[in-house]
C-alpha positions as CSV (number, residue, x, y, z in Angstrom):
1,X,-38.3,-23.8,42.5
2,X,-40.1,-20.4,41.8
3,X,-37.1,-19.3,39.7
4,X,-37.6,-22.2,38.1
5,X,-41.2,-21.7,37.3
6,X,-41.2,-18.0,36.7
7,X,-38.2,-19.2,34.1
8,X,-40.6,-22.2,32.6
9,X,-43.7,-19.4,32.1
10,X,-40.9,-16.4,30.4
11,X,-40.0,-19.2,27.7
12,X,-43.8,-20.4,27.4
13,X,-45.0,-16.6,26.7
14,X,-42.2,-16.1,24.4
15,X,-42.7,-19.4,22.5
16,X,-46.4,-17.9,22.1
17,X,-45.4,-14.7,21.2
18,X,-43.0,-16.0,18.4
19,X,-45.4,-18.4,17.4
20,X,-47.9,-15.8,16.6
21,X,-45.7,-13.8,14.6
22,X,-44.5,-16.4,12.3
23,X,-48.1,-16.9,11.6
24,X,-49.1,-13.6,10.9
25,X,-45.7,-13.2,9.1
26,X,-46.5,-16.2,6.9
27,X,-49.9,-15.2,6.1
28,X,-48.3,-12.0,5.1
29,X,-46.0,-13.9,2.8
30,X,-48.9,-16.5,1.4
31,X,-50.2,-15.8,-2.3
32,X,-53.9,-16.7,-2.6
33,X,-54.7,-17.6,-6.2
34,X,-58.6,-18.1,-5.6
35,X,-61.5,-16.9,-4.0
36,X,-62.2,-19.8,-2.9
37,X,-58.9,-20.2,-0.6
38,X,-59.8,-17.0,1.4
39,X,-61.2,-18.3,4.7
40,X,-60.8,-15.0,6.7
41,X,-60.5,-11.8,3.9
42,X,-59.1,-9.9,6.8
43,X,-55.9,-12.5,6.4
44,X,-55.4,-11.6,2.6
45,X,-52.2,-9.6,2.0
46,X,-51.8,-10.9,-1.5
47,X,-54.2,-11.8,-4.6
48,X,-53.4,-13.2,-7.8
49,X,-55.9,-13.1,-9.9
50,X,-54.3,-13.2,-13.8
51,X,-55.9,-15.4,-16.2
52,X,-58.7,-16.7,-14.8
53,X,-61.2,-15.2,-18.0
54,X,-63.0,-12.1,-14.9
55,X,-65.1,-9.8,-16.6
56,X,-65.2,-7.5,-13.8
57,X,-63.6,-7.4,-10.2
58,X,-64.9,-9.5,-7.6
59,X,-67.0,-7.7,-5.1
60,X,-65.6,-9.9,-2.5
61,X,-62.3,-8.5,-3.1
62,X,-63.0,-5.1,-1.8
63,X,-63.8,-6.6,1.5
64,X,-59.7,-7.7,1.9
65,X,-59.0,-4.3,4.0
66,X,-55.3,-5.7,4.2
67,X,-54.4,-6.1,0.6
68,X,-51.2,-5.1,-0.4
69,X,-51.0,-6.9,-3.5
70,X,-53.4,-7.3,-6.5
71,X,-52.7,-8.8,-9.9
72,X,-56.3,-8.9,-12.3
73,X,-53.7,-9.2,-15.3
74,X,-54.9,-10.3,-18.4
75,X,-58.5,-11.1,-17.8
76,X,-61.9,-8.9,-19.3
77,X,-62.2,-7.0,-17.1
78,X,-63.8,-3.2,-18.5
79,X,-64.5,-1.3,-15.6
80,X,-62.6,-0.5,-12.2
81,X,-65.7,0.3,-9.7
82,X,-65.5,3.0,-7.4
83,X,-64.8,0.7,-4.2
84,X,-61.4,0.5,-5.4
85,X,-61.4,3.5,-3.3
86,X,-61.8,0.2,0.1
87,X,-58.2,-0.6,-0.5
88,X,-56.3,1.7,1.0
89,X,-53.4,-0.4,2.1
90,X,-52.8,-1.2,-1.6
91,X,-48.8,-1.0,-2.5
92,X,-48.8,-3.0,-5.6
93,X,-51.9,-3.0,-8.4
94,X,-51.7,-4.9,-11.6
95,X,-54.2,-4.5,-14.2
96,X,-52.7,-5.2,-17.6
97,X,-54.0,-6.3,-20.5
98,X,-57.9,-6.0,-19.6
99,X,-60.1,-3.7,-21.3
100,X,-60.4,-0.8,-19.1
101,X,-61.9,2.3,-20.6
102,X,-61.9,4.7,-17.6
103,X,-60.1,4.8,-14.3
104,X,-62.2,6.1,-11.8
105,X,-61.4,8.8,-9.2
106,X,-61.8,7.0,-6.5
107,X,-57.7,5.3,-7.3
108,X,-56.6,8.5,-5.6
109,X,-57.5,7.1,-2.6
110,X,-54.8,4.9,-2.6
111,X,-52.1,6.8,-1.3
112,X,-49.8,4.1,-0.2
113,X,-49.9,2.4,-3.7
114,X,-46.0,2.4,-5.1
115,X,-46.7,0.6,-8.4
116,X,-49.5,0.5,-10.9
117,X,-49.8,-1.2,-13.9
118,X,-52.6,-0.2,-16.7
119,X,-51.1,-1.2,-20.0
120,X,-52.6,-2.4,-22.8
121,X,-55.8,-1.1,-21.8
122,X,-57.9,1.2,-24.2
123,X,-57.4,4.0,-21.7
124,X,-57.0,7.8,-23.2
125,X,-56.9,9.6,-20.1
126,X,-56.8,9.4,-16.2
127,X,-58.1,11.2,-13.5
128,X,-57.0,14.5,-11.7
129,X,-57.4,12.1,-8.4
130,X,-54.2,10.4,-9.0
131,X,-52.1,13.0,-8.5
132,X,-53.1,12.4,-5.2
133,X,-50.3,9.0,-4.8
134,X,-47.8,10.6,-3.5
135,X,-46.4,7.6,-2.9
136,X,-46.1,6.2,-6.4
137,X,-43.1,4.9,-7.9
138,X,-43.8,2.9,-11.1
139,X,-46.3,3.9,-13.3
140,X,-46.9,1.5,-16.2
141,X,-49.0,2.7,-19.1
142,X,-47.4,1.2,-22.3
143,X,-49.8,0.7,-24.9
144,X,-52.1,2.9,-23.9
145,X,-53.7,5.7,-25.3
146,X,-52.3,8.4,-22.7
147,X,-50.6,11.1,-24.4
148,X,-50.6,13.7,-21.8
149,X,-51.4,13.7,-17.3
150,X,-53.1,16.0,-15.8
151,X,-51.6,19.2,-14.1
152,X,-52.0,17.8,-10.9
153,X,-49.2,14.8,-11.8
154,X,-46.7,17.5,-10.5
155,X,-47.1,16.1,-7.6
156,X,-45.7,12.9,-8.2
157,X,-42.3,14.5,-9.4
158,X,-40.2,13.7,-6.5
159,X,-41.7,10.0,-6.1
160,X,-41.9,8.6,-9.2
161,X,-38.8,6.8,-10.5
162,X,-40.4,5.1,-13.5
163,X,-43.2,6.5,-16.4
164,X,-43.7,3.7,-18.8
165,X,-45.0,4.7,-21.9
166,X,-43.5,2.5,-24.8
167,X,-46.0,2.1,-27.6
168,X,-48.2,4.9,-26.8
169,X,-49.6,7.4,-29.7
170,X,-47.3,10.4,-28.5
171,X,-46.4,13.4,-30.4
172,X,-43.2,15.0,-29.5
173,X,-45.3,18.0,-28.4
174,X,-47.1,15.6,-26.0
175,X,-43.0,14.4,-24.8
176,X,-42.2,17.8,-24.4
177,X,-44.7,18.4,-22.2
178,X,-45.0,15.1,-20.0
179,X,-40.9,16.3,-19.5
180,X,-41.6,19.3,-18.4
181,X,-44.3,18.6,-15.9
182,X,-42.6,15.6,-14.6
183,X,-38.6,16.0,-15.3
184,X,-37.5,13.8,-12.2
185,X,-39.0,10.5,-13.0
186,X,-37.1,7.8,-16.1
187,X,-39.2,7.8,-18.9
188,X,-39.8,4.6,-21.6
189,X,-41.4,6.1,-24.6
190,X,-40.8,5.6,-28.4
191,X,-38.8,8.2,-29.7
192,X,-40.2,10.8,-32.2
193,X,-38.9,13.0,-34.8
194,X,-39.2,16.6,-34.4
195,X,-39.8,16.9,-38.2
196,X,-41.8,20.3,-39.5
């Protein structure tokens, strides 16, 4: 009988066990789509937050310590506020077609971030800080107005697989010297005479 009941509480600790990880592994896998879904922002892993007409970044969002995930695509949004900086588990951040000026410093701080997206922004330049991603993989910038990284971007060499800059106001000069400080990564960028 004890064999029996030290069997019975073995399978009911390991039903609880497994239970609880299929939970946290489906809130892991859940997409919220609203603020107004989040009950617990601790239980936030991933935020869509495309089209829905923001003008800047909810503060609430910066209280989601767990977010891995964050699409603000093509809404108004014009600034990125320094608590960006909160996010430090952030792999994937999609800001497309907004109307960002200026990325702040603060970006650097998110060194687990594999993939950022900034095009079709009106954004000429960005900061020293993200050299700083060493983690980075995909770096989306099309229709920008980057034409050149700062030195620090050597950093990213061995990381980055993937420089987008289609559609971007580059001179070959600028080409030629985006290729020399990053060789490694695949570039997407309009080709340009060398014509003198």
């Amino acid at each position: 009988m004890r064999r029996f009941f030290k069997f019975f509480i073995v399978i009911v600790l390991f039903s609880i066990v497994n239970f609880e990880l299929s939970v946290s592994f489906a809130q892991r896998d859940r997409v919220y789509k609203s603020l107004k879904e989040v009950r617990n922002p601790d239980s936030v892993y991933v935020l869509q937050l495309n089209y829905k007409r923001l003008k800047e970044i909810p503060p609430k969002v910066f209280a989601m310590h767990n977010l891995r995930k964050l699409d603000l695509g093509r809404n108004f949004i014009d600034s990125i506020p320094p608590e960006i900086g909160s996010l430090v588990h952030l792999e994937e951040l999609d800001l497309r077609r907004n109307r960002i000026r200026v990325v702040p410093p603060e970006i650097g701080q998110l060194t687990r971030l594999r993939r950022i997206n900034l095009s079709r922004n009106p954004i000429l330049d960005l900061p020293d800080a993200m050299g700083n991603l060493v983690n980075l993989e995909e770096l989306i910038l099309w229709m920008t107005g980057i034409v050149a990284f700062p030195p620090t971007f050597v950093a990213l060499n061995e990381s980055l697989k993937l420089i987008d800059l289609r559609v971007c106001p580059l001179s070959y000069d600028d080409q030629q010297a985006i290729e020399e400080l990053l060789p490694s990564p695949r570039k997407r960028w309009d080709y340009v005479c060398n014509c003198q």
